[in-house]
C-alpha positions as CSV (number, residue, x, y, z in Angstrom):
1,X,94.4,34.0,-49.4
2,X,96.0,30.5,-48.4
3,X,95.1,31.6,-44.4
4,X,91.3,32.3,-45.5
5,X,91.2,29.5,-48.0
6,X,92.4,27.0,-45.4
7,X,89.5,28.4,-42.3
8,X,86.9,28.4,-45.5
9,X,87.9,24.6,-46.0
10,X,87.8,23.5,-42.4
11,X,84.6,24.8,-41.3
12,X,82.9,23.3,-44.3
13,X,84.3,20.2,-43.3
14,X,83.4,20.6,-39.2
15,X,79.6,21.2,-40.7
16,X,79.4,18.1,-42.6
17,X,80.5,16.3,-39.8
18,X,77.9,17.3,-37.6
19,X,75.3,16.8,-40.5
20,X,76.4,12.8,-40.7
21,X,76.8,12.3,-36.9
22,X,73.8,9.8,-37.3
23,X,73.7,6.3,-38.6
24,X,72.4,7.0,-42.4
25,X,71.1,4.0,-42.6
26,X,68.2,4.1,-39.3
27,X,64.3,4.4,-40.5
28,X,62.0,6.2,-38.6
29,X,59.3,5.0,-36.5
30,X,57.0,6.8,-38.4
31,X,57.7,5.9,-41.6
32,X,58.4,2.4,-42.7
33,X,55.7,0.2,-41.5
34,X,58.3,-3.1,-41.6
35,X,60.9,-1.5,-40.1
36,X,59.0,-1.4,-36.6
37,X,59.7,-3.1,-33.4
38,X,57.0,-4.5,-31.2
39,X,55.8,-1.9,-28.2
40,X,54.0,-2.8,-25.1
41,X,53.4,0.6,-24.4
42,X,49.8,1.0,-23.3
43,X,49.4,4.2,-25.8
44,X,50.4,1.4,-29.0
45,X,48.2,-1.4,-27.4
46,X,45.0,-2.4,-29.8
47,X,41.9,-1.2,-28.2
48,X,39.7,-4.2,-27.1
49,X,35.9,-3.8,-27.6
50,X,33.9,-5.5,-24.6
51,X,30.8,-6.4,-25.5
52,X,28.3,-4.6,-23.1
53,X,24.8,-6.3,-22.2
54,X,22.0,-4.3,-22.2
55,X,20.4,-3.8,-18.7
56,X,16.7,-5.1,-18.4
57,X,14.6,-2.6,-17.6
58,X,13.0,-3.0,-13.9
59,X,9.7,-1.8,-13.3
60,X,9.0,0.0,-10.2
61,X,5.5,-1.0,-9.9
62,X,6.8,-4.8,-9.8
63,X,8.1,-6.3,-6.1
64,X,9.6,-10.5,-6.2
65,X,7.1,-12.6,-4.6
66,X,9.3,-13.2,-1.6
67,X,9.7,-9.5,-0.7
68,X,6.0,-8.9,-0.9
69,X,5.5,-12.0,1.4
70,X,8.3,-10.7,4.2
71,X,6.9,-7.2,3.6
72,X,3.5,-8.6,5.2
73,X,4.9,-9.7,8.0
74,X,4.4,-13.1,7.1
75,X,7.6,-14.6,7.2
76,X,11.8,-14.0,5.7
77,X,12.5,-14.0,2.1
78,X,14.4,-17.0,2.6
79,X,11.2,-18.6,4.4
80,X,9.0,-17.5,1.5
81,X,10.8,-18.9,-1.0
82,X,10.4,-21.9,0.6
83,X,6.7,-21.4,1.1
84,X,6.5,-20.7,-2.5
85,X,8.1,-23.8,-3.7
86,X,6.1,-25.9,-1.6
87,X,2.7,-24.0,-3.3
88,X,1.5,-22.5,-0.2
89,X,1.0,-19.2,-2.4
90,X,-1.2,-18.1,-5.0
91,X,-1.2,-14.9,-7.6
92,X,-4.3,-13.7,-8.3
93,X,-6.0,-17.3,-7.8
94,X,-3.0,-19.0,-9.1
95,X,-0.5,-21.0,-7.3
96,X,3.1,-19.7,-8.1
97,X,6.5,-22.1,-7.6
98,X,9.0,-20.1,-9.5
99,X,11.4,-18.3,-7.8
100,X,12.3,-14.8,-8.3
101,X,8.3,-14.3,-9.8
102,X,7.2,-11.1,-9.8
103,X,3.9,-8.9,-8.8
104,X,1.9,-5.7,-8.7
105,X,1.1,-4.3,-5.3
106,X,-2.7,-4.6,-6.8
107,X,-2.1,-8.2,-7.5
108,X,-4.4,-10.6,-4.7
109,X,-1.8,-12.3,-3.1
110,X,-2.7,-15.4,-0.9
111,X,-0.4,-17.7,1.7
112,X,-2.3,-20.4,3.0
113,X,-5.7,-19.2,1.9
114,X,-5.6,-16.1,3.2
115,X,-5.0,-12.6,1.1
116,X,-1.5,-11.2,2.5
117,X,-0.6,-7.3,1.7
118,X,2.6,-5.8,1.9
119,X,2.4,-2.5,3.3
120,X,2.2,-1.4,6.8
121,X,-1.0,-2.3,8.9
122,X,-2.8,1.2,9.4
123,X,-6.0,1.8,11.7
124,X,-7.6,5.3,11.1
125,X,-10.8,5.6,13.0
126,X,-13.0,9.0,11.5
127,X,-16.1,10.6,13.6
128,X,-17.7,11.3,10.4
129,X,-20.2,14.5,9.7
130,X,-23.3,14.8,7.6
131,X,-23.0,14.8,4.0
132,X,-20.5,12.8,2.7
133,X,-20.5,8.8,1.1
134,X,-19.0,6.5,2.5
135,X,-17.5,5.2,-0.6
136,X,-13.8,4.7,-2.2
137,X,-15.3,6.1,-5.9
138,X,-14.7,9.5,-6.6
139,X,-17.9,10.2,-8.8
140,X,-20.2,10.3,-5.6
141,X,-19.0,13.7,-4.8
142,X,-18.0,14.2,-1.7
143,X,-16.8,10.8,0.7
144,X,-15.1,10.1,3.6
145,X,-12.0,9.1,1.7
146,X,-11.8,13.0,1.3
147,X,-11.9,13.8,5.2
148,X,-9.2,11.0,5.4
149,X,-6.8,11.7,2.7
150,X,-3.5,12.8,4.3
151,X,-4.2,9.8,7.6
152,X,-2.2,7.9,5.8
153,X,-0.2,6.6,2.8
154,X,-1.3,3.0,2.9
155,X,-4.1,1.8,0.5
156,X,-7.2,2.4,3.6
157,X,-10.5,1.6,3.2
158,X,-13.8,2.2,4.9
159,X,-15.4,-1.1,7.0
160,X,-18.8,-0.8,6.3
161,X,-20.6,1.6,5.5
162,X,-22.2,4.6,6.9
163,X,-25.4,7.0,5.2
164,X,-24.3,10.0,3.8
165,X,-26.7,11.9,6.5
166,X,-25.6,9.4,9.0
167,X,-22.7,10.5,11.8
168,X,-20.3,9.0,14.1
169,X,-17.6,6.3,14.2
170,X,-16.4,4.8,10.9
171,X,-13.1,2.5,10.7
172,X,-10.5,2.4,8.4
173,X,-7.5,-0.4,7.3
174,X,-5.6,-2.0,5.1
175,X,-5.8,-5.0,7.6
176,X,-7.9,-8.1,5.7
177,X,-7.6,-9.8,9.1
178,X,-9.3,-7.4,10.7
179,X,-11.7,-6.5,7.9
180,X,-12.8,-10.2,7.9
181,X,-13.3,-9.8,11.6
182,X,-16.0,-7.3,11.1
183,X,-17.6,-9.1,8.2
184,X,-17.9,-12.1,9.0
185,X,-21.5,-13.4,9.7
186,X,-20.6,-15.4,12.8
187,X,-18.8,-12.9,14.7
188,X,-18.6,-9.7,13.7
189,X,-18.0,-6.4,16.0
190,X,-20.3,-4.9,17.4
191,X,-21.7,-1.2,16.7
192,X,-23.4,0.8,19.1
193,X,-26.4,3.3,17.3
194,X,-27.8,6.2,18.6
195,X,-31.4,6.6,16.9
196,X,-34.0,9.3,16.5
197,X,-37.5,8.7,15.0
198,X,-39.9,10.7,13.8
199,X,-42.2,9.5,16.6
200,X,-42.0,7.1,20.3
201,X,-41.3,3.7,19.5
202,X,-44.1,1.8,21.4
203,X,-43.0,-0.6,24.1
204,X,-44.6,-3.8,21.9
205,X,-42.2,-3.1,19.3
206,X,-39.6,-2.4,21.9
207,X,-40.1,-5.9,22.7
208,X,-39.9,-7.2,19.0
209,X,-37.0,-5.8,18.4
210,X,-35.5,-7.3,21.6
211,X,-36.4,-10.7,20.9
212,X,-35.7,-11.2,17.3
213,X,-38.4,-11.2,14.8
214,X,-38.0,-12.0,10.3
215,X,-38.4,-9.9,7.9
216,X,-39.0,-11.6,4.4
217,X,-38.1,-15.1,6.2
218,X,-35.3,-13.6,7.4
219,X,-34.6,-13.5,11.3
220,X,-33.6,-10.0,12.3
221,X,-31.9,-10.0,15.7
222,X,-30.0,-7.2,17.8
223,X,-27.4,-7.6,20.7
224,X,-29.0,-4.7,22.9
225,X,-32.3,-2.1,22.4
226,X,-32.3,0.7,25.2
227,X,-34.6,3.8,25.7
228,X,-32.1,6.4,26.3
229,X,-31.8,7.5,29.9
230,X,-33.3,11.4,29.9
231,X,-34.7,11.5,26.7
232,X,-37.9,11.0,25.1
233,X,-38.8,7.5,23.8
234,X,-38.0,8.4,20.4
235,X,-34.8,8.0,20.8
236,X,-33.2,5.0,21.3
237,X,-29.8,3.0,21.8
238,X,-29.3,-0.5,19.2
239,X,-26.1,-3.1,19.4
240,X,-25.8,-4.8,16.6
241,X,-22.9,-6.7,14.5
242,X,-23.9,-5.2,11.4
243,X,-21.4,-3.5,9.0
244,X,-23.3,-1.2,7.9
245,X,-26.6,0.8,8.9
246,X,-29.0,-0.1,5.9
247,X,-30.3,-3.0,8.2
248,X,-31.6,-0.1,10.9
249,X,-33.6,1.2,8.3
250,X,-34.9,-2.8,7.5
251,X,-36.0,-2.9,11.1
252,X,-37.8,0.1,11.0
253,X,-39.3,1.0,8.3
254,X,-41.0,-2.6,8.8
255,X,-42.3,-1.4,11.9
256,X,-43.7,2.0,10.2
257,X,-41.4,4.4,11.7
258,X,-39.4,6.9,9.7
259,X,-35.7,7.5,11.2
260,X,-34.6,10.9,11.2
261,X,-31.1,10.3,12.7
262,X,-28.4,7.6,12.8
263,X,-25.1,8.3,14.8
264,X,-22.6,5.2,15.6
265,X,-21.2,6.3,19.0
266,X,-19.5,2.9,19.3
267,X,-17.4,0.2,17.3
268,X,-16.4,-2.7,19.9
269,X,-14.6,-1.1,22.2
270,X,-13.9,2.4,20.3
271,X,-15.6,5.0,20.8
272,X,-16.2,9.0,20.2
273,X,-14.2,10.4,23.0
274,X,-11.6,13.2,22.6
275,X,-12.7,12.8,18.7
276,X,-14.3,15.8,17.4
277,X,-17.0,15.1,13.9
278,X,-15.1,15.2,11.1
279,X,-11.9,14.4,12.6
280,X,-9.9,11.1,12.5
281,X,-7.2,9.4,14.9
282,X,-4.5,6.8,14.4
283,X,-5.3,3.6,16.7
284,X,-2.7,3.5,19.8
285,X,-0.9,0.0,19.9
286,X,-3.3,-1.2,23.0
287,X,-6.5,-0.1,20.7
288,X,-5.3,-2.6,17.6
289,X,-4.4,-5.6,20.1
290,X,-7.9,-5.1,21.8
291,X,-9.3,-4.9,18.1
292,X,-7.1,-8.2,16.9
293,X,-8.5,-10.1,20.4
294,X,-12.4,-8.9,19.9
């Protein structure tokens, strides 16, 4: 009993040992708040809230002044800001100094005077066929914007204007230079016209046309008037800086003929060959400086 008593004693003793091997007196971490030491460990560290701006919208539609100018060809951005500072440009028929302004590819931007655009100079030239307006509206039916929809991705447009029964050559750009060019009422380009009436037009009227007569007090005048070589005398050649073909139905319809056909074969130096009607051709490089120099 003493033997058992005395084991009994000891290993009761060895456990309580091992139960108090620990200060009594050290708090957790977890519990008391006061008892805590200070940690730099990044998991303890007090979240920081950054305050975080608000992007501004941009809209896509919108280009800065100074890209649209550079875009044109014009000049650098850092040139156009300096053009812009010095009021050299105007938005839309208003002069613009602040830097970093911003505009609308359908805004009328002007450098000097002269409307600038900033997309890539494109020269589409169309044999066009019967029956179509030559128009940008979409309410006339059909128009030659239709026959020239995938020439290009640029803004194009039709210089002057052709009859809806009248064929042959009919220009297209997004060049104001050039547009100007033909417009203008002391240059111009000439056209060449290949004309059918409904009957011979007589040699005294030949003459009339050739020398210039008015019309309303108006002086109507042509470059060139030509029988055509072969053919009978109701059909005749007529060079004239005209944009469009309304005035060949001025000249005649004074003169009491009826025209049954019109078909511009020629536009300065541009003419129909190796272009099929209804099809359409990119200008080579040498065609647009000729064009630029006419």
């Amino acid at each position: 009993m003493g033997r058992h008593q005395e084991r009994s004693g000891k290993s009761k003793s060895t456990g309580s040992g091992r139960g108090n091997s620990k200060p009594m007196n050290k708090k957790s971490g977890r519990g008391d708040e006061a008892g805590k030491s200070k940690s730099f460990a990044r998991g303890n560290a007090p979240i920081k809230k950054k305050a975080v701006a608000t992007p501004k919208a941009s809209n896509p539609d919108e280009i800065r002044l100074n890209k649209y100018i550079a875009n044109s060809g014009i000049c650098s951005r850092r040139d156009a800001d300096m053009h812009i500072s010095v009021g050299s440009v105007s938005v839309n028929g208003k002069i613009v100094t602040e830097m970093g302004y911003k505009v609308r590819l359908e805004d009328e931007v002007r450098f000097d005077g002269a409307r600038i655009n900033p997309e890539k100079k494109e020269y589409v030239l169309l044999n066009k066929p019967k029956g179509f307006a030559t128009t940008t509206s979409d309410s006339k039916g059909r128009t030659v914007m239709d026959l020239v929809a995938n020439a290009s991705n640029a803004r194009i447009k039709p210089i002057g204007r052709l009859g809806r029964n009248s064929t042959g050559l009919l220009l297209f750009t997004n060049d104001d230079l050039i547009v100007k060019k033909f417009t203008s009422s002391k240059t111009g380009v000439s056209r060449l016209f290949q004309i059918e009436l409904d009957k011979n037009l007589k040699f005294d009227d030949f003459k009339k046309i050739q020398e210039g007569f008015k019309i309303e007090g108006k002086l109507i005048s042509v470059e060139e008037i030509s029988y055509i070589e072969g053919e009978s005398k109701n059909k005749i050649g007529l060079k004239i800086k005209n944009t469009g073909n309304s005035i060949l139905h001025t000249i005649f319809d004074d003169l009491k003929y009826e025209i049954i056909r019109v078909d511009c074969v020629q536009i300065g130096h541009l003419t129909k060959k190796d272009l099929p009607r209804g099809h359409w051709k990119h200008l080579t490089k040498q065609e647009v400086n000729t064009l630029q120099m006419l």
